[in-house]
C-alpha positions in Angstrom: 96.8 99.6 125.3 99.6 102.2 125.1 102.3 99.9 125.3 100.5 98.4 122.6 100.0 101.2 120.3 103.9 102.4 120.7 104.8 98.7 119.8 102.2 98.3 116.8 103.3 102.4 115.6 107.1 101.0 115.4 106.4 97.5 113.7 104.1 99.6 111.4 106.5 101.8 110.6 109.1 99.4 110.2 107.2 97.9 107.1 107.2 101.5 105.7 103.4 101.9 106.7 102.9 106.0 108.4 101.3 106.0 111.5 99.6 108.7 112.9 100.0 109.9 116.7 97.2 108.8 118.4 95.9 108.8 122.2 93.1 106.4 121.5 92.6 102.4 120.5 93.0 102.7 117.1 96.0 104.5 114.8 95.0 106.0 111.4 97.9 105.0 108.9 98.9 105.6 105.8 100.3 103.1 103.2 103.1 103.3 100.8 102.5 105.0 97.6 103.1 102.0 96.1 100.6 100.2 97.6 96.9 100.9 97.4 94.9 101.2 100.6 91.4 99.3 99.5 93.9 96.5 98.0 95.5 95.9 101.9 92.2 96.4 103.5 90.5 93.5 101.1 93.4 91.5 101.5 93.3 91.8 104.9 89.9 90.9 104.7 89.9 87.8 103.0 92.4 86.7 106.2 89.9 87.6 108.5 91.2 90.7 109.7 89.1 93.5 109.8 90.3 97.3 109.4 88.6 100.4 108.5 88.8 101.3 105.0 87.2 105.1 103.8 86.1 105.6 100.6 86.8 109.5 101.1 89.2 111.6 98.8 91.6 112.6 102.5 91.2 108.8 103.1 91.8 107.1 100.5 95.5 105.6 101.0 94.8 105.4 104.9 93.6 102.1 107.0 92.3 102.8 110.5 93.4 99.7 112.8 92.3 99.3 116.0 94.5 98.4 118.8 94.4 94.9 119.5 96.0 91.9 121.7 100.2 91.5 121.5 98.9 88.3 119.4 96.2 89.6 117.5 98.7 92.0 116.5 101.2 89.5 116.0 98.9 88.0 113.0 97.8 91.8 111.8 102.0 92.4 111.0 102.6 89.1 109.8 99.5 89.3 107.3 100.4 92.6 106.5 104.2 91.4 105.7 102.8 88.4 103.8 100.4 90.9 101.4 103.4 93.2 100.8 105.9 90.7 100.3 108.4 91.7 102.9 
């Protein structure tokens, strides 16, 4: 899982997505301004890929992602490319 989270922190980031550090199985992370959170995460959704989304003020441009397989997130950064056009 660490090896997993460094790798899925740097491809986040490279798609100008802000992860925060984390020591556990999921990263909190914050989209681009130009982007709106609840968009990605129902996007996301419809591809069968299932985040956290929180309706909360502190929240509300922030996806929580949990950790997954080198595949599984393999298809989380390619969806997420696909949705934001890169």
């Amino acid at each position: 899982i660490r090896w997993s989270r460094q790798d899925l922190m740097r491809r986040l980031a490279d798609l100008g997505l802000t992860p925060f550090p984390s020591q556990t199985n999921f990263l909190l992370t914050q989209v681009p301004e130009e982007v709106d959170a609840s968009t990605l995460y129902n996007q996301l959704k419809q591809k069968n890929i299932f985040v956290r989304y929180f309706n909360e003020e502190s929240l509300r441009d922030k996806i929580r992602i949990s950790i997954g397989s080198k595949k599984e997130n393999d298809v989380l950064i390619s969806s997420i490319k696909d949705i934001l056009g890169k």
